[in-house]
C-alpha positions in Angstrom: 124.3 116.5 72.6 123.4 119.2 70.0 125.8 119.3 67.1 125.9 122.0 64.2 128.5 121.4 61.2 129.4 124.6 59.8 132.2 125.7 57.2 134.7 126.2 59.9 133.9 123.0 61.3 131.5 120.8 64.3 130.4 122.4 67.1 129.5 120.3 69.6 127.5 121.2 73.2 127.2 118.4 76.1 123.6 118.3 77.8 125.9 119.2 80.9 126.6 123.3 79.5 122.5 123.2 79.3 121.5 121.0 82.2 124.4 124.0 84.3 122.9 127.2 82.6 119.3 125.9 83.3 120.2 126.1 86.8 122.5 128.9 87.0 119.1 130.5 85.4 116.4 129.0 87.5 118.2 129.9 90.9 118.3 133.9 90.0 114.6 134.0 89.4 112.3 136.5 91.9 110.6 134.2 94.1 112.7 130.5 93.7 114.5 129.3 96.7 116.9 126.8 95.3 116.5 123.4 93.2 114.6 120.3 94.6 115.1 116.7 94.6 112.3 114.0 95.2 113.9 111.6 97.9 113.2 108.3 97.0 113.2 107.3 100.6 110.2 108.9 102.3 109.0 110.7 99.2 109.9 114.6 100.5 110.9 117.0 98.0 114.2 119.1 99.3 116.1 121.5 98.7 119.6 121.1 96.6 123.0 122.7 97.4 124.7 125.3 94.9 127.0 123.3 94.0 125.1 119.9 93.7 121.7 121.9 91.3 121.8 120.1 88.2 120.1 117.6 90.0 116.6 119.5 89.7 117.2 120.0 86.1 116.3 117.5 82.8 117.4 118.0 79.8 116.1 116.6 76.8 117.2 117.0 73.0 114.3 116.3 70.5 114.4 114.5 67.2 112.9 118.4 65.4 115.9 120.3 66.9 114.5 121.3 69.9 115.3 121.0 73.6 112.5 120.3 76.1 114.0 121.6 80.0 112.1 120.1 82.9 113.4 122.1 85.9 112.2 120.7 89.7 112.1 124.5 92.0 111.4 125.3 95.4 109.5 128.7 96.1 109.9 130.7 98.8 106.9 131.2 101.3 104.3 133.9 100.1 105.0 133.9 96.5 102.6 133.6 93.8 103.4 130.8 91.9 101.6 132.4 88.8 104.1 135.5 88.9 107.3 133.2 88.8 106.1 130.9 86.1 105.3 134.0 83.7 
């Protein structure tokens, strides 16, 4: 959780509101499919539903103020992985 104290008061933002735009984010981008899961089953990659995405996304809050996002995609076929990570 992120928390800024100003004059007015705390402001305080859950990972959740970053883990959800992440997401939100990573699903309009030219060329991603959807968010992916490893199962830990037989060790497959798939695809997420809408409404479950925030599995494929890690957020982590850093001790310098920063935030480090580790997002897990799915491309569609024929895409050029170079152009979507630009």
């Amino acid at each position: 959780m992120i928390r800024l104290s100003t004059d007015r008061g705390l402001i305080a933002v859950d990972s959740d509101v970053y883990t959800s735009i992440a997401g939100h984010a990573a699903n309009n981008c030219f060329g991603v499919k959807g968010m992916c899961v490893r199962s830990m089953t037989d060790g497959l990659m798939h695809l997420l539903r809408p409404e479950s995405m925030t599995k494929g996304v890690k957020v982590v809050f850093c001790e310098d103020g920063s935030i480090e996002i580790d997002l897990h995609i799915m491309v569609d076929r024929d895409i050029n992985i170079s152009a979507i990570g630009e």
